[in-house]
KOLDRENTI-595454 format. One line per field, with one value per residue: z, y, x of N, C-alpha, C, O, CB in turn; residue in three letters. Coordinates in steps of 0.05 Angstrom, whole numbers, plus 5000, padded with zeros to 4 digits. Each point is the difference from the previous one (the first is absolute). Last residue first. Glycine has a CB too. Example, Ala and Ser with C-alpha at 12.3 -4.5 7.8 and 13.67 -1.06 7.14 Angstrom:
BEGIN
nup (5142:5042) .
nnorth (4955:4898) .
neast (5257:4982) .
caup (5001:5000) .
canorth (5024:5024) .
caeast (5016:4982) .
cup (5014:5000) .
cnorth (5022:5024) .
ceast (4985:5018) .
oup (5004:5013) .
onorth (5022:5000) .
oeast (5010:5021) .
cbup (4953:5012) .
cbnorth (4965:4977) .
cbeast (5014:4941) .
res (SER:ALA) .
//
This chain:
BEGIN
nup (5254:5050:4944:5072:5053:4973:5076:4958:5107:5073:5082:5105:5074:5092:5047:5086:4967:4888:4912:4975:5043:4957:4915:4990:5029:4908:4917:4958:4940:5096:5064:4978:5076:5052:5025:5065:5028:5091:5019:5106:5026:5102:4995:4900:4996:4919:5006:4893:4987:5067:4950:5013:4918:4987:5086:5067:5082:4970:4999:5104:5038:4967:5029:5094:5006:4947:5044:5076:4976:4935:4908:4907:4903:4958:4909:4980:4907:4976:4948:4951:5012:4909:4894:4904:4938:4931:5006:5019:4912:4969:5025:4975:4936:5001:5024:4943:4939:5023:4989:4910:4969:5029:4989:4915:4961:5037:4926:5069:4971:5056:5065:4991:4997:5064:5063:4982:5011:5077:5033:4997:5025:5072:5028:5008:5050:5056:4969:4989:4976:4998:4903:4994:4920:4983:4883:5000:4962:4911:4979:5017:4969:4942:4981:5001:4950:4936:4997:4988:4943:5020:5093:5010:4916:5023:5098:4980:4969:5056:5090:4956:4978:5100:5033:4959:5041:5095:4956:4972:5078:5052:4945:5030:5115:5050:5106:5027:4922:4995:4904:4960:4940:4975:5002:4927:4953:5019:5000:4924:4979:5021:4974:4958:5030:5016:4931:4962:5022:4973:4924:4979:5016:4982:4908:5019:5050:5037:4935:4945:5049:5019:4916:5036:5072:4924:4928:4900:5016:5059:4914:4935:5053:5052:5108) .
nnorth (4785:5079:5112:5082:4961:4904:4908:4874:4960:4943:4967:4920:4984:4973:4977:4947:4943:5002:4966:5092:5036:4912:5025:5103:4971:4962:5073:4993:5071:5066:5065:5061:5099:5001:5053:4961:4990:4922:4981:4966:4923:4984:5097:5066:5055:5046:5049:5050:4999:4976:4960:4938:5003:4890:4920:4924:5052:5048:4902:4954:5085:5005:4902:4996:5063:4977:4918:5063:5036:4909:4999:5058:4992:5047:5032:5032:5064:5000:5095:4942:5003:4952:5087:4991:5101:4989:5090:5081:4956:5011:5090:5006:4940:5055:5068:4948:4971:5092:5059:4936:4998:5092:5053:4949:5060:5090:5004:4975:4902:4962:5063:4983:4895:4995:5064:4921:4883:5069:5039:4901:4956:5065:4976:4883:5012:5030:4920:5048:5097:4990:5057:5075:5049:5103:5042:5099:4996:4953:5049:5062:4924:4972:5079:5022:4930:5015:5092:4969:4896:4942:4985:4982:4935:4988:5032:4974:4930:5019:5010:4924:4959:5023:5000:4928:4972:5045:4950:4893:5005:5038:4916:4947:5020:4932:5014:5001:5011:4982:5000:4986:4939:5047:5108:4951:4947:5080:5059:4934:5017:5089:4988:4928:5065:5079:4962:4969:5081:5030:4937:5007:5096:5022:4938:5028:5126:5061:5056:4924:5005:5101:5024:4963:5054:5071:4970:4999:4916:5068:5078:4920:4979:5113:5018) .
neast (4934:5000:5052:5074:5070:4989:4997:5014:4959:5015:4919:5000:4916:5011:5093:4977:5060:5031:4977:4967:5074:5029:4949:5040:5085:4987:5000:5099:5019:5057:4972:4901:4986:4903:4917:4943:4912:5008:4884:4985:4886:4977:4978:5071:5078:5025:5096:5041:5113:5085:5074:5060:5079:5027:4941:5024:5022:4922:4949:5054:4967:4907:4981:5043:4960:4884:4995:4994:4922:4935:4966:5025:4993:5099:5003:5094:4986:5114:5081:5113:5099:5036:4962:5004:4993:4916:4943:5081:5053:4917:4975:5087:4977:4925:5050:5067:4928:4938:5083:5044:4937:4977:5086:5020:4896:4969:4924:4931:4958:5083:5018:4878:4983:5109:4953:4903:5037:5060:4916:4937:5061:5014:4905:5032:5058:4932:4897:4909:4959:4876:4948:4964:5047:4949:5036:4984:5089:4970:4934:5051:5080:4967:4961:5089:5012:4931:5023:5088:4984:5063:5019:4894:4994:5092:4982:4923:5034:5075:4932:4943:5090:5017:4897:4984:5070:4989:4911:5058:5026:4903:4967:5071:5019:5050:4974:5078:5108:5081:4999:5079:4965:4909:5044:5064:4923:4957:5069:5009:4917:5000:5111:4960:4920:5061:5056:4921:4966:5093:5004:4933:5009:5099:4950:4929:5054:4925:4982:4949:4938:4983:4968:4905:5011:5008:4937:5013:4945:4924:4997:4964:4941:5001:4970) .
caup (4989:5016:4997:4988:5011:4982:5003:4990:4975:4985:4961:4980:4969:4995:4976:5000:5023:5030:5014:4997:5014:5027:5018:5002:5025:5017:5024:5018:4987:4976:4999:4996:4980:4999:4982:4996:4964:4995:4972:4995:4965:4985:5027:5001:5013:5001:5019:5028:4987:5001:5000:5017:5014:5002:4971:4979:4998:4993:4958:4984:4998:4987:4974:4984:5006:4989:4978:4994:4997:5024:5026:5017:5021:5015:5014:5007:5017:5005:5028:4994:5024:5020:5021:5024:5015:5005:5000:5030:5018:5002:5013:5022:5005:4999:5019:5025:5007:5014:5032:5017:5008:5008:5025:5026:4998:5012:4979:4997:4976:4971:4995:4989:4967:4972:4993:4985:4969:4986:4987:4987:4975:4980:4985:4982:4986:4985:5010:5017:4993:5023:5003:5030:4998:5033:5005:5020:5031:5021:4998:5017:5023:5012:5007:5022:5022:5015:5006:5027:5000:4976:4992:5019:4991:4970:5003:5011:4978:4969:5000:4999:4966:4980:5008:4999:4959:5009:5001:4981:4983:4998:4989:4971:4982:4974:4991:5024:5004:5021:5015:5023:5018:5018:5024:5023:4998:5007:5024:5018:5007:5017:5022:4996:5004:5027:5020:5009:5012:5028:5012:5003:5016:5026:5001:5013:4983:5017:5007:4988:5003:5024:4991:4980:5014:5009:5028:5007:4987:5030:5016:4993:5005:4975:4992) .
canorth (4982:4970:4965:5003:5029:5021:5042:5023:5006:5020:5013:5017:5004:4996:5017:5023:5005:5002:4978:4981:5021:5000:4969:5003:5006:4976:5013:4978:4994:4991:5001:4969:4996:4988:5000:5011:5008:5025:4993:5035:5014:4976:4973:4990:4981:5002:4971:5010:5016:5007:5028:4988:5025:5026:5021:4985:4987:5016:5020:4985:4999:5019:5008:4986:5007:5023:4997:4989:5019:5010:4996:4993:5008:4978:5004:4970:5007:4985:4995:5006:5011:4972:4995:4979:4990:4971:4963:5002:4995:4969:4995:5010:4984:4983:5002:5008:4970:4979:5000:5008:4975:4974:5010:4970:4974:4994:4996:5029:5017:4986:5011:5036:5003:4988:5022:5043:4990:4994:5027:5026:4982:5008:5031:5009:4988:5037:4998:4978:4988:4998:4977:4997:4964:4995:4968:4995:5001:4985:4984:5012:5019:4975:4985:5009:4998:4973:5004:5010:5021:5012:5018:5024:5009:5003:5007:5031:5004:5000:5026:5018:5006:5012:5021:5014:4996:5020:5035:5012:4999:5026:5017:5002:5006:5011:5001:4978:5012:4989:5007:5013:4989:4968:5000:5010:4979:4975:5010:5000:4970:4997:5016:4979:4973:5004:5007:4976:4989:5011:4997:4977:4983:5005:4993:4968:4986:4978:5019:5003:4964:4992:5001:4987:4980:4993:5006:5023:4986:4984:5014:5005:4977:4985:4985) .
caeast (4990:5004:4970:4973:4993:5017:4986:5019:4999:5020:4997:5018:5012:4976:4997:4989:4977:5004:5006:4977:4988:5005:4991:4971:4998:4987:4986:4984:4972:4996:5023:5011:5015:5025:5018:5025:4997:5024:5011:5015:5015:5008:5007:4973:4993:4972:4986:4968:4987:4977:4996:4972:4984:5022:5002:4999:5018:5024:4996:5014:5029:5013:4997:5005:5035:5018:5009:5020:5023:5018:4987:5007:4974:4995:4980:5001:4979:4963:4977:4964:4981:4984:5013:4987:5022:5019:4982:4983:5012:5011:4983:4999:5018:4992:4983:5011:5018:4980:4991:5006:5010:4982:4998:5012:4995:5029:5025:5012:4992:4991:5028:5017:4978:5011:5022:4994:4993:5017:5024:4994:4998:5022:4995:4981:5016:5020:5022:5007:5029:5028:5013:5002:4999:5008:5000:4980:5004:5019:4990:4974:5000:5011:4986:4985:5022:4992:4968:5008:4994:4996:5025:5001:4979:5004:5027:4995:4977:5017:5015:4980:4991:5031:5008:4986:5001:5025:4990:4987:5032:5012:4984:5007:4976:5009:4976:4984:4974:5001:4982:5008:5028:4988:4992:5016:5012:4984:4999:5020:5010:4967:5012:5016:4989:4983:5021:5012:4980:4999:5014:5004:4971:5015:5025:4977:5003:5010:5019:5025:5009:5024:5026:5007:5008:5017:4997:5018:5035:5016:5020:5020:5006:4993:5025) .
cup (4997:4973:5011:4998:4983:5011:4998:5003:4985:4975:4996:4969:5000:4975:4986:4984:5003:5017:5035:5029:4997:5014:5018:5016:4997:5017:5015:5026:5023:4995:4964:4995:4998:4974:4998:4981:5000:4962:4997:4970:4996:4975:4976:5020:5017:5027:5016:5020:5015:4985:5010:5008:4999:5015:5004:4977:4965:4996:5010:4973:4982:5003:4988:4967:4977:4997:4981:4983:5006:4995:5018:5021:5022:5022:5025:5024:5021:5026:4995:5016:4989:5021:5025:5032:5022:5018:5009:5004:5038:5025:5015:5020:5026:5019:5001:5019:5028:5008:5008:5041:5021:5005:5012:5025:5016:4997:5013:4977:4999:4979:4967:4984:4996:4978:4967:4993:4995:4971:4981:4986:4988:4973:4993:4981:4974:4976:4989:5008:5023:4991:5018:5005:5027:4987:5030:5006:5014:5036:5017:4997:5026:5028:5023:5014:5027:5034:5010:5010:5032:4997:4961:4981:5015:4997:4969:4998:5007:4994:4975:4994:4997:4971:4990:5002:4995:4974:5000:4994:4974:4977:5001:4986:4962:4991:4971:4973:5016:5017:5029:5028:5023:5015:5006:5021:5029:5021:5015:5032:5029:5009:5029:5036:5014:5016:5032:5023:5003:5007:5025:5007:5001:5008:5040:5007:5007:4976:5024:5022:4995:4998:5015:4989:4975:5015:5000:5030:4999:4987:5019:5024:4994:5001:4979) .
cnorth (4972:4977:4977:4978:5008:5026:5017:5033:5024:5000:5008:5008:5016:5003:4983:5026:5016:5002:5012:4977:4988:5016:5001:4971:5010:5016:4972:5009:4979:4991:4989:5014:4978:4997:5002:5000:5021:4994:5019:4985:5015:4995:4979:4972:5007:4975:5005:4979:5009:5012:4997:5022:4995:5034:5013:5013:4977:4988:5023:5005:4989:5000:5017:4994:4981:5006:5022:4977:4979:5027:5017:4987:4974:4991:4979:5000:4965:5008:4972:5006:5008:5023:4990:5010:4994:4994:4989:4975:5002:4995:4967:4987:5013:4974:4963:5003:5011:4970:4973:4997:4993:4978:4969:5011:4982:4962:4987:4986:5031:5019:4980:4997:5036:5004:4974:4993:5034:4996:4990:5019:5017:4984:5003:5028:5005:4990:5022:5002:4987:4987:4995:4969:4989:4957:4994:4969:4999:5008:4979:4976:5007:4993:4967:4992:5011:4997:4983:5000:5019:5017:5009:5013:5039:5028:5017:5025:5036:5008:5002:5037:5020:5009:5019:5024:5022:4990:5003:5028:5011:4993:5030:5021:5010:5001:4998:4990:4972:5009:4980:5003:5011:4989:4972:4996:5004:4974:4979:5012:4990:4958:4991:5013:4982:4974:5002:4992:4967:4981:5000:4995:4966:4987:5010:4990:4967:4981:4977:5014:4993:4974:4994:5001:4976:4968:4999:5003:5026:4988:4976:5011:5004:4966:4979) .
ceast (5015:5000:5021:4983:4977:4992:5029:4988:5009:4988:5012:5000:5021:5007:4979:4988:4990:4988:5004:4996:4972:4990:5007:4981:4965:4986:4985:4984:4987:4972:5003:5038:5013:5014:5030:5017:5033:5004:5011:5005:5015:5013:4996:5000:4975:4997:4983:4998:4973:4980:4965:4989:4975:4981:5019:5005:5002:5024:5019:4997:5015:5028:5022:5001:5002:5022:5004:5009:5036:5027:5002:4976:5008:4978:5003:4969:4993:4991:4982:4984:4983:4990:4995:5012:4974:5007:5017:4987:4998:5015:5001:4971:5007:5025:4981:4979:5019:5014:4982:4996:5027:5015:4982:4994:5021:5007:5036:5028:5016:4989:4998:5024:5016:4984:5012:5024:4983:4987:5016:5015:4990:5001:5026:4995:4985:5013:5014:5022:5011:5019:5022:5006:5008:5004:5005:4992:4974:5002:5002:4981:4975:5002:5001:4972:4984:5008:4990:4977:5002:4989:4995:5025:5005:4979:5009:5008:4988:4978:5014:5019:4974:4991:5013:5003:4985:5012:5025:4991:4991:5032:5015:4996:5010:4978:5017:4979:4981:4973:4997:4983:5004:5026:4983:4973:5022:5016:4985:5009:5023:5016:4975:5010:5032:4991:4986:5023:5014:4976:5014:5029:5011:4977:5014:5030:4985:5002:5013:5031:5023:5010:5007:5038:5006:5009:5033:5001:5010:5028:5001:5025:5034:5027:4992) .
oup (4989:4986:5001:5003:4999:4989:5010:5000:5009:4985:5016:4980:5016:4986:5001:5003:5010:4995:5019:5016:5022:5022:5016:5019:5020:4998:5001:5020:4997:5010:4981:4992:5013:4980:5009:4999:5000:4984:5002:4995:5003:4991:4980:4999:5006:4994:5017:4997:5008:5001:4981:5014:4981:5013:5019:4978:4998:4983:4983:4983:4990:4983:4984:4991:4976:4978:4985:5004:4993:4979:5001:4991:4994:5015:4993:5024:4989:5016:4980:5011:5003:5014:5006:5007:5007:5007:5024:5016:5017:5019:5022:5025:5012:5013:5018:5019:5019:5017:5022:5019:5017:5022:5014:5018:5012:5022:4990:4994:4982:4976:4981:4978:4983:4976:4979:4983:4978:4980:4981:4976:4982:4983:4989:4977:4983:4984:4978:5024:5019:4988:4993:5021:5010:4981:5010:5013:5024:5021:5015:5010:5025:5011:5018:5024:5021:5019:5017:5022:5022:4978:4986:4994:4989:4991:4995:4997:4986:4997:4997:4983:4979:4984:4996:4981:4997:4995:4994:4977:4992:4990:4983:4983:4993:5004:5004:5006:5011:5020:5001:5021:5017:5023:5020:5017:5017:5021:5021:5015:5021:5019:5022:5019:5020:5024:5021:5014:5018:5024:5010:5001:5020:5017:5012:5020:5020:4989:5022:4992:5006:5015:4999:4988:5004:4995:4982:5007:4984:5011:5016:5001:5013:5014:5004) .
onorth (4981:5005:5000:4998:5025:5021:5001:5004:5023:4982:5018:4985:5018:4984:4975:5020:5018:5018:4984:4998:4998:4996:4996:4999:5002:5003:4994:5013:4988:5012:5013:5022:5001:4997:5019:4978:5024:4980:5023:4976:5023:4978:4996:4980:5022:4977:5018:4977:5020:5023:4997:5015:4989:5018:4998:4992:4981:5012:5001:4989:5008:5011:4994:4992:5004:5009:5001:4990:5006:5008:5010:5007:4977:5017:4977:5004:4978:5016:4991:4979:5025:4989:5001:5000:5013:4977:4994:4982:4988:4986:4992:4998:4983:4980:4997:4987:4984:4983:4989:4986:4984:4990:4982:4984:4978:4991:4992:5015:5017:5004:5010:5011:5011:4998:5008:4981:5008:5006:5015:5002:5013:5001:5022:5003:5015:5017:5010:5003:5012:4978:5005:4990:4999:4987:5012:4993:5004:4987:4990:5006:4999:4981:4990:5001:4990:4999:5003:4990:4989:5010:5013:5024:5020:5022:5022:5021:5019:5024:5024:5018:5011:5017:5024:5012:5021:5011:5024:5008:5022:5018:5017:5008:5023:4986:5017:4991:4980:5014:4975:5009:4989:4990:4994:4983:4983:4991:4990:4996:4987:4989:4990:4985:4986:4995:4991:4981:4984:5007:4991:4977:4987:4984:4987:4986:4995:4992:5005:5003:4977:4989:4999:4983:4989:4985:4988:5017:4995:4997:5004:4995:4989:5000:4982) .
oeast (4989:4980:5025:4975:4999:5006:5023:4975:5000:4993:5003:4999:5006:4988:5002:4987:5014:4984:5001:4981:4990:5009:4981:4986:4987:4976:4976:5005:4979:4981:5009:5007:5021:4987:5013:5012:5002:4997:4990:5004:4991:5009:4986:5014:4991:5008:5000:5009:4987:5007:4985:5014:4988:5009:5015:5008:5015:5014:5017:5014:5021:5014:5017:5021:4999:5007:5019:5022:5023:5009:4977:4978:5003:4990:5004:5004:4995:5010:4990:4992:4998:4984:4976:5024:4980:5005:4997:5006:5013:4993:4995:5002:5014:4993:4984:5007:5002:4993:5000:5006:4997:5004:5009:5002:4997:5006:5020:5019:4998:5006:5011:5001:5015:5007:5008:5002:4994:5013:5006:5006:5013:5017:5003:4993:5010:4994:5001:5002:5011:4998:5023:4991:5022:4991:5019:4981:4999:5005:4983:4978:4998:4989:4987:4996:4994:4984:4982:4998:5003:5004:5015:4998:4991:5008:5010:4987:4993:5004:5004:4996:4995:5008:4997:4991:5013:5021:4996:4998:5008:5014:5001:5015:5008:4981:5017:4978:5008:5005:5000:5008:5014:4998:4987:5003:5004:4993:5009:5020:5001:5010:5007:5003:4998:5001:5010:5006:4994:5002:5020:5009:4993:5006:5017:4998:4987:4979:5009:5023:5007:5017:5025:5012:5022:5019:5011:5016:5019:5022:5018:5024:5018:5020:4984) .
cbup (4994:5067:4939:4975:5015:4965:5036:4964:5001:5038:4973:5052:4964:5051:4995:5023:5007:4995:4931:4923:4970:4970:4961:4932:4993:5001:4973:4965:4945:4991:5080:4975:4985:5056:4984:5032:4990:5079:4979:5061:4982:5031:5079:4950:4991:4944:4987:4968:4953:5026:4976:5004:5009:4927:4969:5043:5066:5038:4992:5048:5046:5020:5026:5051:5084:5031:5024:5029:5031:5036:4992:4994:4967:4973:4965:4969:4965:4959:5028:4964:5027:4984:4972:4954:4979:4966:4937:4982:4935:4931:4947:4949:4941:4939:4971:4961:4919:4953:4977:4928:4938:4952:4975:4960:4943:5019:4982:5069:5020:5049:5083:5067:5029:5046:5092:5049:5025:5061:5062:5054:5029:5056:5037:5054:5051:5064:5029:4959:4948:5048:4969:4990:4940:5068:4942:4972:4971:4931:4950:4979:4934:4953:4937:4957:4945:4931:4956:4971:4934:5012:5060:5063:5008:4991:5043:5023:5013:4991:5050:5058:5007:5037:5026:5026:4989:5065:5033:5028:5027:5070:5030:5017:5063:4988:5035:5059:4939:4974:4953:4942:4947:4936:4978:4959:4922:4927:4964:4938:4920:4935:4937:4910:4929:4952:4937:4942:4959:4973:4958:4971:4952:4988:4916:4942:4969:5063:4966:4960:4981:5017:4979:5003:5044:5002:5039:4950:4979:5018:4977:4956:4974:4951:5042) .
cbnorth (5057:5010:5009:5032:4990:4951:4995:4958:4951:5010:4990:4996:4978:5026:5048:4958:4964:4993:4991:5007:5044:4989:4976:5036:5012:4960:5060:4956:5018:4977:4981:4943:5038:4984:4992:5017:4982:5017:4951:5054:4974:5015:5018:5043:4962:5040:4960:5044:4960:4973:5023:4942:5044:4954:5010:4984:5030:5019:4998:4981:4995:5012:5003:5006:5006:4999:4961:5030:5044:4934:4952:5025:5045:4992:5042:4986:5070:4936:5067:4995:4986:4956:5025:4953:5016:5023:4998:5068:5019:5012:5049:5045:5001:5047:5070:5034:4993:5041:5067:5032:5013:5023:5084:4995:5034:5059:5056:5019:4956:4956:5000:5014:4954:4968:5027:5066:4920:4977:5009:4991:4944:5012:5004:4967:4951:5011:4944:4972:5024:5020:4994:5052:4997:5070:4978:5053:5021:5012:5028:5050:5017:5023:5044:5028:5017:4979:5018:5036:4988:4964:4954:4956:4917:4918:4931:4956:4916:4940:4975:4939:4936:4946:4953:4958:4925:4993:4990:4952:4932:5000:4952:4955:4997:5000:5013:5038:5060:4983:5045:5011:5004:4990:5060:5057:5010:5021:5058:4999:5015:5058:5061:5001:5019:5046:5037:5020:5054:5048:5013:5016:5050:5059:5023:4996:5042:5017:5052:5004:5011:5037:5025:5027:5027:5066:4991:5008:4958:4982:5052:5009:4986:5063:5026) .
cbeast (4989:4989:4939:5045:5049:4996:4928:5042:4970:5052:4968:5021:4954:4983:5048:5036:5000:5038:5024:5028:5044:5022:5019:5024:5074:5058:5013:5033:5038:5065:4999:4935:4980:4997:4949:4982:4926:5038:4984:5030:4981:4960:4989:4976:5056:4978:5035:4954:5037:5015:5059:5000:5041:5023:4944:4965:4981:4968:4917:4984:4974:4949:4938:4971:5020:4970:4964:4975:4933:4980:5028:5062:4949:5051:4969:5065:4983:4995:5001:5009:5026:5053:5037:4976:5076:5009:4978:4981:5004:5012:4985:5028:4998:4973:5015:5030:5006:4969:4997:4995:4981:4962:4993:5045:4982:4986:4948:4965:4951:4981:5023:4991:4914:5013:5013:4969:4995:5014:5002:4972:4983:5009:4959:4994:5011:5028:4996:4974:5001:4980:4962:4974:4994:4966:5001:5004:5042:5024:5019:5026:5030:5031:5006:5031:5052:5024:5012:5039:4972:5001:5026:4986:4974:5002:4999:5009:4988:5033:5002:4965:5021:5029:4998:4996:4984:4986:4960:4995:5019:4961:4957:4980:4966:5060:4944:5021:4998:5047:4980:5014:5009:4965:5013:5040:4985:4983:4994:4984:4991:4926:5018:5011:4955:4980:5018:4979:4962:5016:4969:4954:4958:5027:4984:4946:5056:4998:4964:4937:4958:4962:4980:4929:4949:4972:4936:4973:4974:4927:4972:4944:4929:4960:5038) .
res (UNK:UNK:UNK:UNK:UNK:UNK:UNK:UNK:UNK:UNK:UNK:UNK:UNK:UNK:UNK:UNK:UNK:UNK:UNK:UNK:UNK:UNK:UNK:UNK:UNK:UNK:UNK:UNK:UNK:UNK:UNK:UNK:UNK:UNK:UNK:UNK:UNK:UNK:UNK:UNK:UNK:UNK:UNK:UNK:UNK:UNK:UNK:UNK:UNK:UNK:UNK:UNK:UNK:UNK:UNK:UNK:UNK:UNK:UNK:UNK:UNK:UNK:UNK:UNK:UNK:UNK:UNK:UNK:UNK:UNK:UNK:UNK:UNK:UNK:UNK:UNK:UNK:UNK:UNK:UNK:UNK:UNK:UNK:UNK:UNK:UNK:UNK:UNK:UNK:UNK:UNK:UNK:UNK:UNK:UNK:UNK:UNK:UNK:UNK:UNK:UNK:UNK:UNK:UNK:UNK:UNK:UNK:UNK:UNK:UNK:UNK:UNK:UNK:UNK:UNK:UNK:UNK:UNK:UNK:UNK:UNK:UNK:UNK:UNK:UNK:UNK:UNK:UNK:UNK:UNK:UNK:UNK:UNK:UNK:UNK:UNK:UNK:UNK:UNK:UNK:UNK:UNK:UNK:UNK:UNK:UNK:UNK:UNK:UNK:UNK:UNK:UNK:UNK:UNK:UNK:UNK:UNK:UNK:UNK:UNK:UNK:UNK:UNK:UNK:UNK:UNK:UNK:UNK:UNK:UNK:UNK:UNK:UNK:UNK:UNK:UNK:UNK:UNK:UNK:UNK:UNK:UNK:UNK:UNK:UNK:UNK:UNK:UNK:UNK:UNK:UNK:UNK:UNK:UNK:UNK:UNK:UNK:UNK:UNK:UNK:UNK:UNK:UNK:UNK:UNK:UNK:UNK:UNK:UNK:UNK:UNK:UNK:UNK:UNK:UNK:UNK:UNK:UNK:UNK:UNK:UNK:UNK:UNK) .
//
């Protein structure tokens, strides 16, 4: 192969089969779209942990998949490689909060539908699916589980303890109890009426009770 034939190579004609005008139109669009997903999953997140790094990968993303997307629909030969490339990628990175893998999905399918040319479909779906998500975030509500650890002396400050926390909540629900001479600790979970939680000091304050803990639980972590 002489120097002349690599500037004939084919792949050299391929620079062209992707205008610089849809590359910058579709990669800004991606960006501005990525942002804006960013920005929905810091408002929305309810997690044990935020982490910036993932808001930035689901920008990233949108614009990795545009870029892909562009590159798969200019050629078919490509596409198919693409294909067989892609699918030997594994990414074993644990997904903490389910909430997370619709973010995912959400910053793929806007790089596809960007570069496949559908431009209000993107924008569009993504402001409706963004303002559906808001409106779940927002809504506040007072039965929240917690969690009310107690640690007793005796079995009859036990009664005692536990009657006067069922007579404070709206629902009182056993999880575990662990007793030990001279020690019972009950781990019950309850739904506050409202935001007040004296009756914890007053359960601190009772004869026999060695402590009291409330703490918030989403059915996965304590904190």
């Amino acid at each position: 192969m002489t120097f002349q034939d690599i500037f004939k190579s084919s792949f050299l004609e391929n620079i062209d089969s992707v205008s610089i005008l849809d590359m910058v139109v579709a990669l800004t669009l991606a960006f501005a779209i990525g942002l804006f997903i960013f920005l929905i999953y810091k408002k929305t997140f309810a997690g044990v942990m935020y982490s910036s790094s993932f808001g930035v990968t689901l920008v990233a993303l949108t614009m990795i998949s545009t870029l892909v997307i562009l590159a798969v629909t200019s050629n078919v030969v490509l596409s198919l490689g693409m294909v067989g490339a892609l699918s030997i990628v594994r990414f074993r990175t644990a997904i903490k909060e389910p909430l997370d893998i619709a973010f995912l999905f959400w910053s793929i399918a806007v790089g596809i539908v960007l570069a496949a040319g559908m431009i209000p479909l993107a924008v569009f779906g993504s402001v409706v699916i963004g303002l559906v998500l808001l409106a779940f975030a927002n809504k506040k509500s007072h039965t929240s589980p917690y969690i009310v650890v107690l640690r007793c002396r005796d079995h009859d400050s036990e009664t005692a303890a536990a009657g006067y926390l069922r007579s404070q909540v709206k629902r009182c629900v056993v999880k575990s109890k662990t007793a030990q001479p001279g020690s019972i600790e009950l781990n019950m979970e309850v739904r506050l009426g409202d935001d007040n939680t004296d009756f914890i000091n007053i359960l601190a304050e009772m004869e026999g009770v060695a402590s009291a803990v409330l703490v918030s639980y989403n059915g996965d972590y304590m904190n």
